[in-house]
Kinemage of the C-alpha trace (Angstrom):
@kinemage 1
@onewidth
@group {chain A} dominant
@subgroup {mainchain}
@vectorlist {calphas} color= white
{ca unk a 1} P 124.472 100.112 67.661
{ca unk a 2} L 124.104 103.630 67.034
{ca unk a 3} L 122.258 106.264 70.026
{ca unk a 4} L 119.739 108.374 67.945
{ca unk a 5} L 118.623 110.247 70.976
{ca unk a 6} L 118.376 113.475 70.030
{ca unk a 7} L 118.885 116.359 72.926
{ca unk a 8} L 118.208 120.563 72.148
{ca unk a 9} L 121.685 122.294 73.022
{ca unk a 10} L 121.410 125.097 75.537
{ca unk a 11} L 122.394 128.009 73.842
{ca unk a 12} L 125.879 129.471 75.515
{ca unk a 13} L 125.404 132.225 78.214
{ca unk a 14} L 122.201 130.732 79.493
{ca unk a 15} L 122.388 128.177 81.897
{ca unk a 16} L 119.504 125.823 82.640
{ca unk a 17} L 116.864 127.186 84.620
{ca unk a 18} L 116.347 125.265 87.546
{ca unk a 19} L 112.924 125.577 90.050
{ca unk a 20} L 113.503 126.167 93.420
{ca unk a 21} L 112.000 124.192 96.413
{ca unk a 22} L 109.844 126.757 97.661
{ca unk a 23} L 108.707 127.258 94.131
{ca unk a 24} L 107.898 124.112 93.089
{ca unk a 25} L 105.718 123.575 96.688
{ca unk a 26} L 103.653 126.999 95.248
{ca unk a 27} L 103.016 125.876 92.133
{ca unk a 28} L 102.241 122.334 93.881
{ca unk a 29} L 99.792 124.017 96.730
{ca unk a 30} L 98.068 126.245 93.652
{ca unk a 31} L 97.585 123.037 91.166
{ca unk a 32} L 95.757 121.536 94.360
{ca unk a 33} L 93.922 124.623 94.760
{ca unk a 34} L 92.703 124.072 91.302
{ca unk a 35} L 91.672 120.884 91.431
{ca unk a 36} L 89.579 120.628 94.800
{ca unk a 37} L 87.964 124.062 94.702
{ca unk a 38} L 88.002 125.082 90.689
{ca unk a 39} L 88.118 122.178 88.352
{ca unk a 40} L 84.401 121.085 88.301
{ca unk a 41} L 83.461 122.602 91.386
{ca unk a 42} L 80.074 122.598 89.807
{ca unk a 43} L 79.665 118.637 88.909
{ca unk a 44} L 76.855 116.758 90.347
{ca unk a 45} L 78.322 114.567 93.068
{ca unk a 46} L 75.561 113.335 95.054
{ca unk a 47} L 76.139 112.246 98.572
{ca unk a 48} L 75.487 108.561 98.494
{ca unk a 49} L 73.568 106.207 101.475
{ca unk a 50} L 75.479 104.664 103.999
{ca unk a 51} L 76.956 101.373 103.336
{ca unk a 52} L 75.404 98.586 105.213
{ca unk a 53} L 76.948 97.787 108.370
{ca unk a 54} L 78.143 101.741 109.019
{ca unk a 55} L 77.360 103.308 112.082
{ca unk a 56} L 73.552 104.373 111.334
{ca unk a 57} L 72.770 100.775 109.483
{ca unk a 58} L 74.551 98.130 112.014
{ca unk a 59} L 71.688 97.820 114.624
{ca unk a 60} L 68.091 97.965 114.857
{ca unk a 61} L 65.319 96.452 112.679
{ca unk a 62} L 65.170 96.257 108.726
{ca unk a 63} L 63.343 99.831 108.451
{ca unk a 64} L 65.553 101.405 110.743
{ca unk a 65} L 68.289 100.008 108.712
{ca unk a 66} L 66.977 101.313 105.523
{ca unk a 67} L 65.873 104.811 107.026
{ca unk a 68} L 69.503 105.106 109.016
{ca unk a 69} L 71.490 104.706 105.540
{ca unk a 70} L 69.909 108.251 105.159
{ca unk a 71} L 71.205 109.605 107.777
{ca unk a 72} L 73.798 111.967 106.495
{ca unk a 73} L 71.490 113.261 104.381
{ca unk a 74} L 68.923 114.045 107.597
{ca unk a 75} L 71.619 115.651 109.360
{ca unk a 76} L 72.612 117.937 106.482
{ca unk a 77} L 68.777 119.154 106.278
{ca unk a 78} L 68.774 119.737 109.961
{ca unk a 79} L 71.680 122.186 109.664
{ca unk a 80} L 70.195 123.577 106.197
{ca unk a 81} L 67.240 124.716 108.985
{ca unk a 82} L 69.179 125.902 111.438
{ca unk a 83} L 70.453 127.883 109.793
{ca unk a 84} L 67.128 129.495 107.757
{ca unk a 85} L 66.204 129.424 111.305
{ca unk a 86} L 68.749 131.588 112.946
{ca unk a 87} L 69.072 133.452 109.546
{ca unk a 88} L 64.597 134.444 110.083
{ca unk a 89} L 65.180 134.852 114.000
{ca unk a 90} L 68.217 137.678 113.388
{ca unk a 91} L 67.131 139.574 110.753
{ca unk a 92} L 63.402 139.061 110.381
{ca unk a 93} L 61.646 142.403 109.697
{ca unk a 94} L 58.168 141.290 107.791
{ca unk a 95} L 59.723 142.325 104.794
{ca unk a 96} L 60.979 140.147 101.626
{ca unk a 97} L 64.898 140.945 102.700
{ca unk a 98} L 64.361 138.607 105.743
{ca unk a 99} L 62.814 135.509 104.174
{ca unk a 100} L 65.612 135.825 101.438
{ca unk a 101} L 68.399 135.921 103.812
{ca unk a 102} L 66.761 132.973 105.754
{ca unk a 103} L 67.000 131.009 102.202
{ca unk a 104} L 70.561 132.417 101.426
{ca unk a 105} L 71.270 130.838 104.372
{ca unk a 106} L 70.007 127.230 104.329
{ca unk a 107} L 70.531 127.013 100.283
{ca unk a 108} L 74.314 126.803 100.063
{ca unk a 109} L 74.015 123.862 102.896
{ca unk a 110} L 71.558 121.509 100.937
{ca unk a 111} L 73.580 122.552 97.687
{ca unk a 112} L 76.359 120.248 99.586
{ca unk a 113} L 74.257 117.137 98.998
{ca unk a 114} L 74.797 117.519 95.264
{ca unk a 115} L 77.350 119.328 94.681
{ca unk a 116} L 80.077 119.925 97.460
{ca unk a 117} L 82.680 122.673 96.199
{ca unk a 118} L 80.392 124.293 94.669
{ca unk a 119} L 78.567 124.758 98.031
{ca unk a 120} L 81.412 126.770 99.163
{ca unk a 121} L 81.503 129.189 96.564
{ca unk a 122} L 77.976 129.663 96.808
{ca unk a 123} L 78.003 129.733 100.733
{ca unk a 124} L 80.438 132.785 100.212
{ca unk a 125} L 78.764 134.238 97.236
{ca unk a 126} L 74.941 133.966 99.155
{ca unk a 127} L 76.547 135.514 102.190
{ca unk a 128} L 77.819 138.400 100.121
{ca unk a 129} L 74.275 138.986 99.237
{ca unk a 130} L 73.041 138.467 102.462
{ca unk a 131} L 75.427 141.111 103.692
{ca unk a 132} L 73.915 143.351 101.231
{ca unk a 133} L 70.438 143.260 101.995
{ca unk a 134} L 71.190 143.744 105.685
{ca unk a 135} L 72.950 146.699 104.742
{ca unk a 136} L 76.401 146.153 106.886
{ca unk a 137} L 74.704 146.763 109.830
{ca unk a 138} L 77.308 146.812 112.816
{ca unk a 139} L 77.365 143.565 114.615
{ca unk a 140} L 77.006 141.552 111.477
{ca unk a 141} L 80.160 141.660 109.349
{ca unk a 142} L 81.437 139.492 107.839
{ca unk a 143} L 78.989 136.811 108.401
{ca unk a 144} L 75.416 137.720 109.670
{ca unk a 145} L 74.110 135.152 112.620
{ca unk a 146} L 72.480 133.171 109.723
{ca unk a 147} L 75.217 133.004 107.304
{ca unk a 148} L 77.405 132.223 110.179
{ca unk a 149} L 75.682 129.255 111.071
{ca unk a 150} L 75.178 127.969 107.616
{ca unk a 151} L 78.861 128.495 106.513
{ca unk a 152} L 80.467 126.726 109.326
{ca unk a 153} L 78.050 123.821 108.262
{ca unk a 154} L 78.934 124.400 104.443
{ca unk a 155} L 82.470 124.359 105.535
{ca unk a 156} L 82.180 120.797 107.740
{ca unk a 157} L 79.995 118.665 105.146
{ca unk a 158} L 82.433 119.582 102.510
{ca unk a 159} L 85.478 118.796 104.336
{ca unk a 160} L 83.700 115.306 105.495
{ca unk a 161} L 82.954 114.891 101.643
{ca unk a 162} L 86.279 115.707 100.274
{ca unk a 163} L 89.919 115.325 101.466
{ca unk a 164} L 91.650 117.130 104.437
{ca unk a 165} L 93.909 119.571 102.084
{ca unk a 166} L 90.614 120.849 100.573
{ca unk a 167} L 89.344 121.730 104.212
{ca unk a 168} L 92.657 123.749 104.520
{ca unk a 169} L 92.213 125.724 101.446
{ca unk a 170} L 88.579 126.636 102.493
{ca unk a 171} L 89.775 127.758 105.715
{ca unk a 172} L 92.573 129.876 104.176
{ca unk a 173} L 90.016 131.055 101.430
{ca unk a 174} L 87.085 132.001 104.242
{ca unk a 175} L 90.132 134.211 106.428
{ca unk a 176} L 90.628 135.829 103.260
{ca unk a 177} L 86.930 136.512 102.149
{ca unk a 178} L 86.353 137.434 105.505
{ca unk a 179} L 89.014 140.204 105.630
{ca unk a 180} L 88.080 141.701 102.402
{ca unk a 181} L 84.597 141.352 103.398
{ca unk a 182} L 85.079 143.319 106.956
{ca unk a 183} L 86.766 145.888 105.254
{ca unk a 184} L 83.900 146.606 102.738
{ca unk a 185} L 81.008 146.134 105.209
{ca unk a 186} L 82.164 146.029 108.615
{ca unk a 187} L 84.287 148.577 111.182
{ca unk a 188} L 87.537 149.455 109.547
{ca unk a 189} L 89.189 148.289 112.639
{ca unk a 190} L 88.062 144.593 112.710
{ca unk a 191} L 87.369 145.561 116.229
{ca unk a 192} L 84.409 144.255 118.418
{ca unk a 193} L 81.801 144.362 115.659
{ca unk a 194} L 83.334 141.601 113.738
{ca unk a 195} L 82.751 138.225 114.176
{ca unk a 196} L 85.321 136.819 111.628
{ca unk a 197} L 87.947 135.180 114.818
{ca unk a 198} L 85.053 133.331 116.138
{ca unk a 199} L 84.344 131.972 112.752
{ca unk a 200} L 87.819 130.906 112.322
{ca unk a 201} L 88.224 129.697 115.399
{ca unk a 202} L 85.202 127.391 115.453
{ca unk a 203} L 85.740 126.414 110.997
{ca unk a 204} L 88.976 125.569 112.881
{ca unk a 205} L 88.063 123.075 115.429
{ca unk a 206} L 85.311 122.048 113.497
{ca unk a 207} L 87.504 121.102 110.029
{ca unk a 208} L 90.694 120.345 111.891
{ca unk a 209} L 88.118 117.079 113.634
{ca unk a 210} L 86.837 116.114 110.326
{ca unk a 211} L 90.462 116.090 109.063
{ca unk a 212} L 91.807 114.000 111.432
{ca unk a 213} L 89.179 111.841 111.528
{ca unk a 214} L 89.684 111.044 107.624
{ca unk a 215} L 92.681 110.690 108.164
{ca unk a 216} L 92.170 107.917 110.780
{ca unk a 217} L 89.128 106.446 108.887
{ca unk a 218} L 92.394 106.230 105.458
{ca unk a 219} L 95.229 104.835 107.600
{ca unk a 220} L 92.326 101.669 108.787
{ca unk a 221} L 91.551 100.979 105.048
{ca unk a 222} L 95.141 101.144 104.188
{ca unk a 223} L 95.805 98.697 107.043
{ca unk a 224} L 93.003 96.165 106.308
{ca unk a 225} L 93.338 96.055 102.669
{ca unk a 226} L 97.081 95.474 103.617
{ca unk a 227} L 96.446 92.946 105.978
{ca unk a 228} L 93.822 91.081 103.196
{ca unk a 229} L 97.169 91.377 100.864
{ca unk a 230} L 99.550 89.880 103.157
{ca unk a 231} L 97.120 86.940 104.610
{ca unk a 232} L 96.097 86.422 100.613
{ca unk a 233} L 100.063 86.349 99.753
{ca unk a 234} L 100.257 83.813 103.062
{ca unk a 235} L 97.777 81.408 102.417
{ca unk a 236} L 99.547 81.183 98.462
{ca unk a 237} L 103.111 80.716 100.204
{ca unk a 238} L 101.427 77.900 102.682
{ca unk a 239} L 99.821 76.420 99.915
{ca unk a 240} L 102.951 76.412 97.426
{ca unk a 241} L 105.523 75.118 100.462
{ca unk a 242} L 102.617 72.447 100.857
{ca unk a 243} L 102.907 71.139 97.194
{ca unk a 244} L 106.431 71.272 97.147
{ca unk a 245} L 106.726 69.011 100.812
{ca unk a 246} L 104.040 66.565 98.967
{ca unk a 247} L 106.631 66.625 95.853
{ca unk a 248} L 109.375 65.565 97.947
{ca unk a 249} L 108.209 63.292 100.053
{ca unk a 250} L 106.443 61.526 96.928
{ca unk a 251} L 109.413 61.539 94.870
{ca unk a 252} L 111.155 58.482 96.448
{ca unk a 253} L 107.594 56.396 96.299
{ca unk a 254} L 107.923 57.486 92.250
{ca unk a 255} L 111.150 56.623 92.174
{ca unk a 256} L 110.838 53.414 93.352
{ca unk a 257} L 108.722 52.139 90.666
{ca unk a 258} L 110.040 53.670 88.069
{ca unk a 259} L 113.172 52.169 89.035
{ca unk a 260} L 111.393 48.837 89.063
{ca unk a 261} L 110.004 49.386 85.726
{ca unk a 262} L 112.962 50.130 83.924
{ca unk a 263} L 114.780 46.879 85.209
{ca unk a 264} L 112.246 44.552 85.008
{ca unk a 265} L 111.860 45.941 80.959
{ca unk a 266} L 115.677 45.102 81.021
{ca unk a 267} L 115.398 42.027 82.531
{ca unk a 268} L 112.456 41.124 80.870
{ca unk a 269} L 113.850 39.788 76.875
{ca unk a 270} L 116.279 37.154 79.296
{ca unk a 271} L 113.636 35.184 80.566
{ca unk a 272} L 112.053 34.306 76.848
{ca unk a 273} L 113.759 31.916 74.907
{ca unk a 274} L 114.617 33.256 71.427
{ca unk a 275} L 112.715 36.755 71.542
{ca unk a 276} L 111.595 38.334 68.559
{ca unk a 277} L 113.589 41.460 67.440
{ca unk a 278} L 110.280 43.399 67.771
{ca unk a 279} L 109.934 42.757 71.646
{ca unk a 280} L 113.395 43.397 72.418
{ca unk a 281} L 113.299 46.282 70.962
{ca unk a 282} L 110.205 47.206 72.361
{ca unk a 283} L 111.461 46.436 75.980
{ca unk a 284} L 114.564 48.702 74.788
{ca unk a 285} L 112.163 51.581 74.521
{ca unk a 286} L 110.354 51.091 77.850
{ca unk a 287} L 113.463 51.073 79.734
{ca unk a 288} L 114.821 54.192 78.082
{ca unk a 289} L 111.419 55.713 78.989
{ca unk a 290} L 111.569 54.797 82.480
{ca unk a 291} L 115.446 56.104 83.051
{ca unk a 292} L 114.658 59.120 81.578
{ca unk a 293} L 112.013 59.854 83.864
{ca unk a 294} L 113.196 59.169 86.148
{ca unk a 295} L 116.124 61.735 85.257
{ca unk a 296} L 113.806 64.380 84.702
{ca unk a 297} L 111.902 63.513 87.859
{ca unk a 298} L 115.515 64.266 89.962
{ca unk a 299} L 116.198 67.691 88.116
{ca unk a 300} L 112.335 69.035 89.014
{ca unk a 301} L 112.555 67.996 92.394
{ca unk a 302} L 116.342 69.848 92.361
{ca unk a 303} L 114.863 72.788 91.522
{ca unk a 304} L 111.744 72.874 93.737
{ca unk a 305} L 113.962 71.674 97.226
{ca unk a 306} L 115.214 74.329 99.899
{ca unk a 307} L 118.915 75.009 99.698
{ca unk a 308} L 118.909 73.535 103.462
{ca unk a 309} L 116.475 70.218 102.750
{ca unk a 310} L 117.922 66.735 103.120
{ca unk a 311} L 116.875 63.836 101.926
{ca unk a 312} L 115.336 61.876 104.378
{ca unk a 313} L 117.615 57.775 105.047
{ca unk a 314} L 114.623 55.844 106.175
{ca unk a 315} L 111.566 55.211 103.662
{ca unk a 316} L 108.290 57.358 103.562
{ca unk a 317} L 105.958 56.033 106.598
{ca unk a 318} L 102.978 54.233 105.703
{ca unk a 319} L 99.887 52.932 108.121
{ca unk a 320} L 101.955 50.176 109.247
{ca unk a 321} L 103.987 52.639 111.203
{ca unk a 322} L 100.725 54.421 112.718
{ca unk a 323} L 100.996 51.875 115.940
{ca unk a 324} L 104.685 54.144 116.325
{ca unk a 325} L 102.823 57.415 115.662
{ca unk a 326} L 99.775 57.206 118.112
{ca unk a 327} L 102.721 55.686 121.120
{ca unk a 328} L 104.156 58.892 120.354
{ca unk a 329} L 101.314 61.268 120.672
{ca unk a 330} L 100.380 59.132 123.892
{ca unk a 331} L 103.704 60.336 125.522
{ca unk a 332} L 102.563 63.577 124.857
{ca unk a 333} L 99.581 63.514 126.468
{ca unk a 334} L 96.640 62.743 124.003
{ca unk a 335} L 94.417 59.555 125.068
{ca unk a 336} L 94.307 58.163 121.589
{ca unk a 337} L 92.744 55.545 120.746
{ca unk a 338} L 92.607 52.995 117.296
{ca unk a 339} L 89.411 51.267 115.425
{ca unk a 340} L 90.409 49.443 111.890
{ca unk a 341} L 87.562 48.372 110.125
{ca unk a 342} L 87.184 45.617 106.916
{ca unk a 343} L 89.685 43.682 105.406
{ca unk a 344} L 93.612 45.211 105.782
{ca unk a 345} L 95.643 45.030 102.388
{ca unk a 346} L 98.480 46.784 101.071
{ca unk a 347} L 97.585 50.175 99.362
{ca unk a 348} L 99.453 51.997 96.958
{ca unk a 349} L 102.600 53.943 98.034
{ca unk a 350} L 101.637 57.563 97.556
{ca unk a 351} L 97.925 56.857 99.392
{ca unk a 352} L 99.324 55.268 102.311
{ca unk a 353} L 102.165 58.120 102.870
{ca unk a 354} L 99.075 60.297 102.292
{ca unk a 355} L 96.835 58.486 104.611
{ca unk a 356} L 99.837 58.736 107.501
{ca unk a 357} L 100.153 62.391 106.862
{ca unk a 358} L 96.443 63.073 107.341
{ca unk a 359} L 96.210 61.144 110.574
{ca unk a 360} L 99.456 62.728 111.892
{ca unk a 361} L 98.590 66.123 111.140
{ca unk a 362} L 95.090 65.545 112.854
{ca unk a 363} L 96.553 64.577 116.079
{ca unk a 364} L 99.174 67.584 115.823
{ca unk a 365} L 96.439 70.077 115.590
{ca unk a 366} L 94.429 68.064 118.822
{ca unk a 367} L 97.368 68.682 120.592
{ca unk a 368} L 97.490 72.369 119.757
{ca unk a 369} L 94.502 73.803 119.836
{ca unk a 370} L 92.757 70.930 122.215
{ca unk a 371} L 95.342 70.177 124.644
{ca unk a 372} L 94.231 67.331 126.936
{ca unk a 373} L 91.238 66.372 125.215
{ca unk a 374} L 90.831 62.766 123.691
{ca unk a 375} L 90.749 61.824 120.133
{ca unk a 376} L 90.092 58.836 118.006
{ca unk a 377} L 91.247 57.637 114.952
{ca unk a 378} L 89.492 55.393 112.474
{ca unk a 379} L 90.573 53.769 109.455
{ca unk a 380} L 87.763 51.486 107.282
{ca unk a 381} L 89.513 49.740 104.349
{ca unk a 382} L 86.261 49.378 101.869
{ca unk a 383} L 86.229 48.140 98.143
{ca unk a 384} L 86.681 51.625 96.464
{ca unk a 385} L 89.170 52.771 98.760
{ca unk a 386} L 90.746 54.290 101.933
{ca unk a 387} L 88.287 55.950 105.007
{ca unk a 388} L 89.893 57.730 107.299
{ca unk a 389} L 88.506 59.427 110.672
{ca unk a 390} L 90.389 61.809 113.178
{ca unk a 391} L 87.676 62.953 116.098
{ca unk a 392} L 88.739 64.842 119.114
{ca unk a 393} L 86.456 65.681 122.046
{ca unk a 394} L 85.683 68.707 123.627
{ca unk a 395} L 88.756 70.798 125.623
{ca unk a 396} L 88.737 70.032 129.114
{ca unk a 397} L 88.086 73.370 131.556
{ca unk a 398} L 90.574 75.678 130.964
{ca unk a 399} L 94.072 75.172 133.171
{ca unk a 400} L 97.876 75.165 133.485
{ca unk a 401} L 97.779 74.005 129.670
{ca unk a 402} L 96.727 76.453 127.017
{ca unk a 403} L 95.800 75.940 123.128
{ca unk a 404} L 98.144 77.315 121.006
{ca unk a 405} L 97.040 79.162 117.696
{ca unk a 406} L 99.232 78.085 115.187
{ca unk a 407} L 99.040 79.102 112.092
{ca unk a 408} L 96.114 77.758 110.605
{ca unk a 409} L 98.206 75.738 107.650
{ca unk a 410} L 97.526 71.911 108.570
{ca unk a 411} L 93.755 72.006 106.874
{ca unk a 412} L 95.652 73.023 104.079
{ca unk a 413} L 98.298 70.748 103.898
{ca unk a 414} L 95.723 67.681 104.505
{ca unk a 415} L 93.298 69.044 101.565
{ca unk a 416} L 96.062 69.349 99.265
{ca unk a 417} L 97.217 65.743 99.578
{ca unk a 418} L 93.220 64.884 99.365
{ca unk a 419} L 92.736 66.853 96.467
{ca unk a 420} L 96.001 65.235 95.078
{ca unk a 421} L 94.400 61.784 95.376
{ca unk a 422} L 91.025 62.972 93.812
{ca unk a 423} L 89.644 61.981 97.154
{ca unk a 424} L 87.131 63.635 99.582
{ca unk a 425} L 87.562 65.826 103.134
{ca unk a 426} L 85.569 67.528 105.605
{ca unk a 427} L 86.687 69.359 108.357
{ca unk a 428} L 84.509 70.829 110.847
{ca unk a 429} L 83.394 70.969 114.429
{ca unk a 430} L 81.178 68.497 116.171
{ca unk a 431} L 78.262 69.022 117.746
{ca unk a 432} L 79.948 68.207 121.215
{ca unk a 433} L 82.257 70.976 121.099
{ca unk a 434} L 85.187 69.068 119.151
{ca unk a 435} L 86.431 68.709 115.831
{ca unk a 436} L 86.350 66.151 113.087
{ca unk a 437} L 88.055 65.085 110.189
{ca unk a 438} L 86.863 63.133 107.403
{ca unk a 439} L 88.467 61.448 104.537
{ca unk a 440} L 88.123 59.032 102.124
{ca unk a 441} L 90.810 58.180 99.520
{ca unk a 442} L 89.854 56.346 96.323
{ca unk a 443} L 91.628 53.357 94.846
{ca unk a 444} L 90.591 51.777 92.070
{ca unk a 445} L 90.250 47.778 92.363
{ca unk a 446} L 92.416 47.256 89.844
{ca unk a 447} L 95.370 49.076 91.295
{ca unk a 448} L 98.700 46.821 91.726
{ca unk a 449} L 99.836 46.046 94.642
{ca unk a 450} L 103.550 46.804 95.129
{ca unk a 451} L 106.187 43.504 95.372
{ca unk a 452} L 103.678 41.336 92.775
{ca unk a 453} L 106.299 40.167 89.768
């Protein structure tokens, strides 16, 4: 196989060019430039309500609720007339110069609602004009009292509204306005008369807070839509290392019968005198059936067991051993008591492994997370199947002995051999400050009983 990459040759004499660090942050720090304060800085982006259950929209009645998802947008109007305020209070003469420079003021802070970089541009642009019409009168350069007010809003509303390196840019583009400004309009020594370090100072404070606090406000949604990740991704491992312990301890009930089925289909042509050809070889076929699943049944359940898992020597429990289990959780500490209702048969294999498991892992989680409470345990045999009931009572007062938290994965493991079953659960606390389980395990009337011939 041929390479028919093709690659330019660098002509002899003139080695690649290659960008340095520092040049490849400038070019970096410009393209940002670009695209927070330049590339649409114009587009309508309108400041949307607060999300239910925010600061302004968590308490109070419905209508507060509904009026406090406004709230931003109240706030930024209050600063919009502060500023036309300060702006009419400063400069106010009677004339038409005074009411404009009260609107120059308040406009680029409303403009934010809309459209947020473009509010800075016209912030710096109305103050320009606003500089004009006062005539660079001493005392106001490079910001009069007005524009002051309304560009350190401007400057705030659009750092909360956009990301933390856009409030540095603004802050290195108002120094800069500010100096070019001072020296067109203001003392030629940025002495006294200018009020450009105060502005700084407070933009400063004021975008360094907002910065920080987006920051903070990015690093907890990072962290909680990583925690929903992980406790998704844990509740998927639980539930997969459930269905693989139900495949293992299941395979040896499986086993069992298939094993059964394919000597009995062996043995089964002996005890007819003179069989057809036609049922022998019929037999024939069932036994192959059966030993080859039961091959293919080994190799899944290869592939799905733990390097470290060992096959257990004594057989799968079943409710005949449940006397064992609750002597067991007795020594422990649980007061534990039994109720067997209608007539006791034999089940099938897999629902009376099934049926243990639920019971057990009831009584495990009483013992964890309702240490020295007492539970019950109540198992109806009816026509169309298996009941069973689990019931623990309240905790006692709290003492020596505390609940332990656990990790939440028995419900899981008991639904999963429910849903297995097609059966039926409910899980839930009681009334008297307990918890129940409930489950009821069909099996069909006709279902063979294991040792008939």
């Amino acid at each position: 196989m041929t390479d028919t990459t093709h690659t330019q040759p660098i002509p002899p004499g003139r080695p690649a060019r290659q960008r340095s660090p520092e040049f490849r942050f400038a070019a970096d720090a410009l393209g940002g430039l670009r695209q927070d304060l330049f590339h649409d800085a114009f587009a309508y982006r309108p400041l949307p309500p607060t999300e239910p259950g925010g600061r302004f929209t968590r308490r109070g009645s419905e209508r507060l609720r509904e009026y406090g998802a406004w709230a931003p947008h109240a706030v930024v109007v209050v600063l919009a007339g502060l500023s036309v305020f300060v702006a009419l209070v400063s400069t106010y003469t009677g004339g038409l110069s005074g009411l404009l420079c009260g609107l120059l003021a308040g406009a680029p802070v409303l403009l934010t609602l809309v459209r947020p970089a473009g509010a800075f541009w016209a912030s710096l642009a109305a103050n320009t004009v606003a500089l004009v019409l006062a005539g660079g009168s001493s005392g106001e350069s490079p910001f009069p009292p007005g524009g002051f007010v309304g560009h350190l809003a401007v400057l705030t509303v659009v750092a909360a509204r956009t990301r933390p390196r856009t409030a540095a840019w603004m802050w290195l583009l108002t120094a800069a306005y500010g100096v070019l400004a001072d020296g067109l309009f203001g003392p030629s020594d940025f002495g006294y008369g200018s009020d450009l370090g105060p502005l700084l100072f407070f933009a400063g404070v004021f975008l360094l807070t907002v910065a920080i606090r987006q920051t903070l406000r990015q690093a907890r949604r990072e962290v909680s839509v990583h925690q929903t990740v992980t406790a998704h991704e844990r509740s998927r491992r639980t539930l997969l290392e459930e269905r693989t312990t139900i495949a293992r301890e299941l395979h040896d009930v499986v086993a069992h019968h298939m094993s059964v089925v394919a000597i009995q289909a062996e043995a089964a042509p002996y005890r007819v005198e003179n069989p057809p050809p036609e049922l022998e070889k019929a037999f024939a076929t069932i036994r192959e059936n059966a030993v080859a699943a039961l091959t293919e049944l080994r190799r899944v359940l290869g592939v799905v067991r733990a390097q470290d898992y060992e096959a257990p020597d004594a057989p799968q429990p079943t409710l005949a051993d449940l006397d064992a289990l609750l002597a067991n959780v007795r020594d422990a500490g649980l007061d534990v008591t039994k109720t067997v209702t209608g007539a006791v048969r034999e089940l099938p294999q897999g629902v009376e492994l099934s049926a243990y498991r639920i019971v057990q892992e009831a009584l495990s989680n009483t013992l964890r997370h309702a240490p020295g409470a007492d539970a019950k345990v109540e198992i109806g045999y009816v026509l169309g199947g298996l009941g069973l009931r689990v019931v623990n009572g309240a905790p006692p007062a709290p003492g020596l002995i505390k609940p332990s938290p656990g990790a939440g994965h028995g419900i899981t493991g008991m639904r999963e051999r429910v849903s297995m079953l097609n059966g039926e659960m409910t899980a839930s606390p009681t009334a008297e400050g307990g918890y129940e389980v409930a489950v009821f395990l069909p099996v069909p009337a006709a279902a063979p009983i294991e040792g008939e011939a």
